[in-house]
N, C-alpha and C positions, 0 to 999 in steps of 0.2 A: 105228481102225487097220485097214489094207488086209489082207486075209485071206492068207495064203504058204500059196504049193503046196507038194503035197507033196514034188516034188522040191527045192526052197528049202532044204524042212527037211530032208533026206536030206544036201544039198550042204555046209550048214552043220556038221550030226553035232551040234546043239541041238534041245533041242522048243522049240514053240510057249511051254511052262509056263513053261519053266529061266531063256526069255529073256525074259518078263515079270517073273520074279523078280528077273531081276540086272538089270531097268532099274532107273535113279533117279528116284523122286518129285519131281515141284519141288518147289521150297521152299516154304513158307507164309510168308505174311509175320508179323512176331509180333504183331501186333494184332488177329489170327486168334483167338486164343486170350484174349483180354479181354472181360470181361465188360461186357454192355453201357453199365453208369455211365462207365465204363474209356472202353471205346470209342468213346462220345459225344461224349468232350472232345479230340480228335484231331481236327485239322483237315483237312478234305477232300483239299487238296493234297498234305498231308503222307503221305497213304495209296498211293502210286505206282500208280496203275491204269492198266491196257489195257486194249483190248480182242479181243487178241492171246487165239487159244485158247479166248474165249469162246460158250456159244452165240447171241449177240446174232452174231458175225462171220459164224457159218455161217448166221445170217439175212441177211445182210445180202449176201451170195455168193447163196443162192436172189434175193430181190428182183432182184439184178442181173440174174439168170437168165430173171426171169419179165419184166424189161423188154425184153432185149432179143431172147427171141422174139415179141413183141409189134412187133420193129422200132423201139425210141428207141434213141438212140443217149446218152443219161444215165446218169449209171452215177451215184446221190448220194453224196457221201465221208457217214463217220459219226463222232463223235468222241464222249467221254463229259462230259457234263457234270451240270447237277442236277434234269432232266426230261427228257419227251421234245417236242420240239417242231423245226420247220423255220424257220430266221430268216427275215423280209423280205429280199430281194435276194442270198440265198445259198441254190442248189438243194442244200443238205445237210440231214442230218438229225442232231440232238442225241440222246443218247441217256442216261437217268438212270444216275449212277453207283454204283449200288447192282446194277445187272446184270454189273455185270465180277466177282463176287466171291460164293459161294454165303452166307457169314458176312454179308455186307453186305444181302441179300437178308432173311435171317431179321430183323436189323435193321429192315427197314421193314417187315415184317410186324410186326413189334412193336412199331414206332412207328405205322403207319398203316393197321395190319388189315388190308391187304391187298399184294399184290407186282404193281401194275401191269405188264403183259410179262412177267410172272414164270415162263406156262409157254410153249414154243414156237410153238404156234401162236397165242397171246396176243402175242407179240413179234412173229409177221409180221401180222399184222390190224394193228397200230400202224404196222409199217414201211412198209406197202402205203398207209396211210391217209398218214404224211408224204412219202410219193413221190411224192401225189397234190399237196402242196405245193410238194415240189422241181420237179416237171413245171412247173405254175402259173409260179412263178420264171423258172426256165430258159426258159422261150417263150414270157412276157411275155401269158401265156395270158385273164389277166383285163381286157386292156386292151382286147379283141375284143369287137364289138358284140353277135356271138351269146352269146357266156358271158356278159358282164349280161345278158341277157335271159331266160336259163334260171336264172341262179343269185344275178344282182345284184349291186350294184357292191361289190365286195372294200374300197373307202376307206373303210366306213360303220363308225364307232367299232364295236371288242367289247364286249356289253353282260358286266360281271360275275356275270350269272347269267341263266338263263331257264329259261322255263316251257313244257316239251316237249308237245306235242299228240298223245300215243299214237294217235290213228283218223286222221289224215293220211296219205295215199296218195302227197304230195307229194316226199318224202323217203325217200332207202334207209335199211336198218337195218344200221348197219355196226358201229360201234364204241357204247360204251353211256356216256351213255344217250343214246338219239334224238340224238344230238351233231351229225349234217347239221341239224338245225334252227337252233342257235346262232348262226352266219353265212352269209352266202354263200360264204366261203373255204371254208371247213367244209365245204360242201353240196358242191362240186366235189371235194374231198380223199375224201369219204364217197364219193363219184357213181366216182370213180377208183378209190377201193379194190376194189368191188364187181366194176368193170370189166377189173380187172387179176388178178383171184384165180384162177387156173389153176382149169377144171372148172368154172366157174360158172356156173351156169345161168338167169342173169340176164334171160333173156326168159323163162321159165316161171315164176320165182318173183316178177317184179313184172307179169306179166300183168294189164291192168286199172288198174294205176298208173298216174297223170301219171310217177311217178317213172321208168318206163321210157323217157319221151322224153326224160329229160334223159342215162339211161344211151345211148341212140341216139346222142345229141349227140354224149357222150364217144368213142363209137369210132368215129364219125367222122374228129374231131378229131383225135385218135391215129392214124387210118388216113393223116388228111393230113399228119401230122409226120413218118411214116415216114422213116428214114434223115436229115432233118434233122439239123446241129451246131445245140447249142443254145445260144440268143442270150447266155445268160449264164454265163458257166465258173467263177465265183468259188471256191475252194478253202476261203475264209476259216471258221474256229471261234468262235463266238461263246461265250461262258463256259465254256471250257475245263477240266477239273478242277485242271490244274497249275496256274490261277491262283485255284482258290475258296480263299479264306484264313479260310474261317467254319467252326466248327467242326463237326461233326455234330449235334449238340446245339441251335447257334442255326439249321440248317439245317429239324429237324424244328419247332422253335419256330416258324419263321415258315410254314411250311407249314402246321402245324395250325392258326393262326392263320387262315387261307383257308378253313376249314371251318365247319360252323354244330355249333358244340360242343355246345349245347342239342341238339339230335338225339340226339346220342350221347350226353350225359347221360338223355336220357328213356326212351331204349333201354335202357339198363343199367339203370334202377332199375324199369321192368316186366319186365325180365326176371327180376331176384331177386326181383320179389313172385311169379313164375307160378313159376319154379323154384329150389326152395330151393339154400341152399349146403350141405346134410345129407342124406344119401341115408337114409331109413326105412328099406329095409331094402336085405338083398344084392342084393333082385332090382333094385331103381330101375338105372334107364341114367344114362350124364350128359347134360343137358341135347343138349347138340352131337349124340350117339349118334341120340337121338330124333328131332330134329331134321332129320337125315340122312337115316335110316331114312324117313321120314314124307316126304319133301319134296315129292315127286310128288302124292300128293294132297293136303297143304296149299296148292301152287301151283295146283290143278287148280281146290280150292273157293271160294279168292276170286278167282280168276280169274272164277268160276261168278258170282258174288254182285257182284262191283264191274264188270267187264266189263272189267278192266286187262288188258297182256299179260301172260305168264307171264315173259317177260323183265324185264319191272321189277319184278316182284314177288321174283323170283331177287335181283334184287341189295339187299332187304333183307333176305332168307331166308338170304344169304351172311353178312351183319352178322351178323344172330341168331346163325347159327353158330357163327361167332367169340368175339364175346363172347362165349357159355357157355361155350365152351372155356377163355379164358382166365380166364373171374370161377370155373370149377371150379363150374357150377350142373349139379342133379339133374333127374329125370322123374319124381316121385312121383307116388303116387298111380291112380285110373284113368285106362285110356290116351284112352277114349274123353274123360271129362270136360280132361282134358289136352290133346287135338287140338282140343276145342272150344272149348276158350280160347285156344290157341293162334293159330288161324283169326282171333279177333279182335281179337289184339294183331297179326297181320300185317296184317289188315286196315285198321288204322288206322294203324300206322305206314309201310305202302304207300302210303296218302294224304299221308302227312304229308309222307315225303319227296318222292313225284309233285310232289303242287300249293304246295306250302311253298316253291316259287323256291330248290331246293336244289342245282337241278346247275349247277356253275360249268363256263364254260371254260377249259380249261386245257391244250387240245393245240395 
């Protein structure tokens, strides 16, 4: 809300307070207040979402911001659907429909331990990365000899999973994990983001990378689209939420289905053997507390020990997290002997999820 002078408030003979108080709340919708079983069995559609109001929109107003001080002249429409991804032949971008709603958010942390885009600057790293698609699209960008050449031919099937090469120089580190490695559409969409993030200082930070001749490329390329209309205007919404007719329920069903549940099973049952579900005494933290508290140098020392980045190591330090928080596990015991167990159940399940062919794609 825009800040009123003080003459405003003088002019009126209301304060600032009185006329906060006597605004109306919107409404909620009543499926706001159902409990998740409840909730589940409601079908997408039937749930009326915008993205009117949301902060996915006031993402999506900066992107437009930061394209077109850059000079494109694309502006991508956004619509919500049940991911986030940019369709083939339409420079838009989908957006999962669990962002229009904070109830619906907690929901997929619930169902999927984590809230993809969940915090603002998480939603523009996503947005900047399918803009990097929309762009692709819109200017027919992959069909150029130089972009196979830096990046490869965009026709070559997506493989459903692969196997990231963390000491590669080849690729930016934009979105997680290593995900410029999965395709060449990828690698461009990644190579964009990087290139388009206001303040980036994208020659100091890949100094010494191949990967910075492929960022060269891009602003180029960019330089050369300048003020360009782009080749393809399509408006069109590909799975739209007014039309998903599945309920919330078979939505997370087939989602977690895309995951390697064995992971998660093996997670959860080392963790209740390292931290019990009974605190010994008042002083014990819970699991998650410790976990927190620690994380800096738990990242630090298998970092030390496997030569992995602290980034990938982060995103199963984030799992652990989670699950204790949710299985309600302790920190008995000595902290030392406790850190040092700890160190080698992440150490191993860092590997497991690294080289175990576990990251899918899926943007």
């Amino acid at each position: 809300m825009a800040k009123r002078s003080h003459q405003t408030v003088k002019k009126t003979g209301r304060s600032k307070t009185a006329a906060q108080r006597s605004a109306k709340k919107p409404s909620q919708p009543d499926w706001v207040r159902l409990p998740n079983e409840q909730l589940l069995d409601l079908r997408i559609c039937d749930l009326n979402l915008s993205l009117e109001g949301t902060v996915v929109e006031s993402c999506l107003q900066q992107l437009h911001r930061e394209m077109k001080a850059r000079g494109l002249r694309l502006k991508p429409h956004c619509w919500l659907s049940d991911d986030w991804f940019s369709p083939d032949g339409i420079p838009g971008i989908a957006v999962p429909f669990y962002m229009a709603h904070p109830r619906l958010k907690r929901l997929e942390r619930n169902q999927m331990l984590e809230v993809e885009g969940g915090t603002r600057t998480w939603c523009m790293r996503i947005l900047r990365h399918e803009a990097g698609h929309a762009v692709d699209t819109a200017f027919r960008l992959h069909r150029r000899k130089k972009y196979r050449e830096w990046f490869g031919k965009s026709s070559i099937p997506y493989p459903e999973t692969y196997k990231p090469k963390p000491q590669s120089k080849s690729f930016v580190i934009h979105l997680e994990p290593w995900y410029a490695q999965s395709h060449p559409s990828e690698d461009f969409a990644e190579t964009f983001a990087v290139w388009l993030k206001p303040r980036s200082n994208w020659r100091r930070d890949y100094a010494g990378w191949k990967a910075l001749r492929k960022i060269d490329y891009v602003d180029q390329l960019m330089t050369d689209l300048k003020s360009q209309p782009p080749k393809i205007k399509s408006r069109a919404k590909v799975d739209p939420v007014n039309r998903m007719r599945q309920t919330l329920r078979e939505h997370y069903a087939e989602r977690l289905a895309c995951y390697d549940v064995n992971w998660f099973e093996s997670l959860d049952r080392d963790l209740t053997k390292l931290f019990p579900k009974i605190a010994k005494s008042g002083r014990n933290k819970p699991a998650a507390d410790f976990l927190r508290k620690n994380r800096m140098e738990l990242s630090q020392l298998v970092t030390h020990w496997t030569g992995e980045y602290q980034y990938n190591i982060d995103q199963v330090l984030r799992e652990m997290i989670s699950r204790c928080s949710e299985l309600k596990l302790y920190a008995n015991g000595s902290q030392a002997r406790v850190l040092q167990n700890t160190v080698a159940m992440l150490t191993v399940h860092t590997m497991q999820n690294l080289n175990g062919g576990q990251n899918r794609v899926a943007l």
